[in-house]
N, C-alpha and C positions, 0 to 999 in steps of 0.2 A: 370649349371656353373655360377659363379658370373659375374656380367655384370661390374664394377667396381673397379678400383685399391685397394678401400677402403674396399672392401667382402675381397680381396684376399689378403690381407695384413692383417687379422683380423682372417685369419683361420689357422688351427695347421700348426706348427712350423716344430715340428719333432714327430715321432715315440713313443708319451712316454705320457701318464698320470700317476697318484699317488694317494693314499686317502684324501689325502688334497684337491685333485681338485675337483669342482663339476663335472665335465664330468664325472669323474672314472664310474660312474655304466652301461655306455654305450660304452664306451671308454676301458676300462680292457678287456672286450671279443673280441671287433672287433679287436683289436690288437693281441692280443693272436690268433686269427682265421686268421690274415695276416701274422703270422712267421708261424706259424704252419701247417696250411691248405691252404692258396692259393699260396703260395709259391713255393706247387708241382707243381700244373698247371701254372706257367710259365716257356716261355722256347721263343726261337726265338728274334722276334724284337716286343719290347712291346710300346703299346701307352695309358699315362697314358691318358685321355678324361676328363678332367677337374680339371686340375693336382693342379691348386690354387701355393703353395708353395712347390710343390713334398716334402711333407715329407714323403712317401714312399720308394723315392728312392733308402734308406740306408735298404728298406728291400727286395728288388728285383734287385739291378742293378748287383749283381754279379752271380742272376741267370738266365740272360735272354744276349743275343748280343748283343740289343741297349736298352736303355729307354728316348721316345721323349714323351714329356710334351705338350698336348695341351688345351688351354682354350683363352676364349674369350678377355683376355686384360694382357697385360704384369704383371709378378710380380715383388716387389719391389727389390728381387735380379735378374732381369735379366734373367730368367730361362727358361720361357717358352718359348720351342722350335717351338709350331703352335701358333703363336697369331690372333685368328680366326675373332674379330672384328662383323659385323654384316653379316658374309658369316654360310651357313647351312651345306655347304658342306664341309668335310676334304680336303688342297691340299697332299693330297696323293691316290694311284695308288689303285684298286683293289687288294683286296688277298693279300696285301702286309704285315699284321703284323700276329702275332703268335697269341698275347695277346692281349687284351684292359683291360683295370684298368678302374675301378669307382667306388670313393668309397666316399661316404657320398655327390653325385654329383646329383643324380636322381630326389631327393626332388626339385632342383633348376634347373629341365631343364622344359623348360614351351610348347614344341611339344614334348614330350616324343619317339612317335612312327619314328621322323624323328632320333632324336637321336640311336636309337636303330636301324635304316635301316642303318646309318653310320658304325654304331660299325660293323654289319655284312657286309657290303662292304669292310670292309676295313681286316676284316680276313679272311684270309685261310679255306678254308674245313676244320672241326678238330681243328679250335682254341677254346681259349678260350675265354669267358669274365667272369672277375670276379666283379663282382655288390654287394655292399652292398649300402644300402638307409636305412633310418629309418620305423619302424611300424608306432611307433605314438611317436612323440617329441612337443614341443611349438614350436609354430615360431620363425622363426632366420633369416637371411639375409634377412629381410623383404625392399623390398616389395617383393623378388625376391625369393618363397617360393611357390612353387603350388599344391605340391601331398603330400599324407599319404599312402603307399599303402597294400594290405593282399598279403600274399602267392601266393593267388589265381590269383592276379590282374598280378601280375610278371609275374607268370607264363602261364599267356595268353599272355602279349605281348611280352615276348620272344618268344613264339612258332609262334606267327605272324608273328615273323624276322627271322625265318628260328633256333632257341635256343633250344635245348633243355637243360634243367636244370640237372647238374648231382649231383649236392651237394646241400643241403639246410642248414643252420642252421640259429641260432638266439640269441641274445645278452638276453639270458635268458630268464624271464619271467613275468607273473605281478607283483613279489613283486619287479626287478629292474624298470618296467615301476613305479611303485608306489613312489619310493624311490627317481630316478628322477625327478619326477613332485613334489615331495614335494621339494627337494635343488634346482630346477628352481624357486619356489614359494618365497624361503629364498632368493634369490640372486636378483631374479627381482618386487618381490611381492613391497608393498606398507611398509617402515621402517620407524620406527624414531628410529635415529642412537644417541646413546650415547657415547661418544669417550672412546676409549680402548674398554668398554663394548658390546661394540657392536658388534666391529673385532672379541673378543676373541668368543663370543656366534656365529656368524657368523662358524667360522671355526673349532668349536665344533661340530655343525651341520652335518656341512660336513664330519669329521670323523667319526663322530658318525653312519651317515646315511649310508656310505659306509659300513661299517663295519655292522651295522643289517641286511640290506635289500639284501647283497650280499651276507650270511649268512641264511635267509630265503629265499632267492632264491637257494640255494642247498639242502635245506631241503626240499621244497617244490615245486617243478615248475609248476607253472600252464602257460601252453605252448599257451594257447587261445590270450594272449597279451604278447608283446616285443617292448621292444624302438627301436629293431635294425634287420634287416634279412641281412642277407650276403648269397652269392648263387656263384657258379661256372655253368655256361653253355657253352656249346659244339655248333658251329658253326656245323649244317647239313652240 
């Protein structure tokens, strides 16, 4: 979770990327896997767990009873419903929600295992949590950026927390890890910027890139690397 009004004010807006953005190669499928797939598994009273600007909300609030927003410092619309500050613990009851939400949150919690004893206190036998986190991205919210993690890693310490994993999938494969490391490179690498020239090649890139690499990633998937894992688990 972001420590700062300035992380949370700086992260997605709403529900939506496009080819012109550099995100799209990572951002196209987790979205797509949040209308599609995790949207079954909620149901009850849901807690988004490091909600940032809940731009979620427009894709779960009209399938679950509640949806309360909690992260650690207010955002700039007023929204977050737990503003947690430098407390570890949720003020909310045991077994009290259905759901927890988190999503692109995991990279940025720096006791991982405390975070995850929360998320299970605080559901029901039989809930859910749906977790996506990155495989491997560059740093972002720096300094506030601690984990890269495998399948494997997840799903140990969910099983720690009492998780079992029912769903796995993943924001493709190496040729979008590849695709995005290169438009990270174009956007933050070292430029000398020509006016006009520069924008136009800029955002040629980025179309250009989305459109190959997400294109060779359906032709090809080599499933061993992904920018992004997304997972649904089951509260024992």
């Amino acid at each position: 979770m972001g420590s700062t009004p300035d992380l949370i004010a700086g992260r997605l807006q709403k529900p939506e990327t496009s080819l012109m953005k550099r995100d799209y190669l990572v951002m196209e499928p987790l979205l797509d896997w949040l209308r599609q797939i995790a949207v079954q598994y909620a149901s009850g009273r849901l807690l988004d767990y490091g909600c940032g600007n809940k731009p979620y909300y427009a894709l779960f609030h009209d399938k679950v009873e509640s949806y309360t927003g909690a992260d650690l410092t207010q955002n700039i619309a007023q929204e977050v419903d737990i503003v947690l500050g430098n407390a570890t613990r949720l003020p909310v009851e045991d077994a009290s929600f259905s759901t927890v939400l988190s999503t692109q949150v995991f990279e940025h919690v720096a006791e991982p295992d405390q975070y995850l004893s929360e998320a299970s206190r605080i559901l029901r036998p039989g809930g859910h949590l749906i977790l996506t986190c990155p495989g491997s991205y560059m740093l972002h919210e720096e300094p506030h950026d601690y984990f890269r993690y495998t399948i494997y890693g997840l799903k140990h310490l969910l099983d720690k927390h009492g998780f079992d994993a029912v769903r796995v999938d993943q924001a493709g494969g190496a040729w979008r890890l590849i695709g995005q490391t290169f438009l990270n490179q174009v956007a933050f690498g070292r430029r000398y910027k020509i006016p006009i020239v520069s924008d136009v090649a800029y955002y040629g890139w980025i179309l250009f890139s989305n459109l190959f690499f997400a294109a060779l990633d359906r032709i090809n998937l080599n499933a061993k690397d992904t920018v992004n894992y997304m997972l649904i688990a089951r509260k024992r």
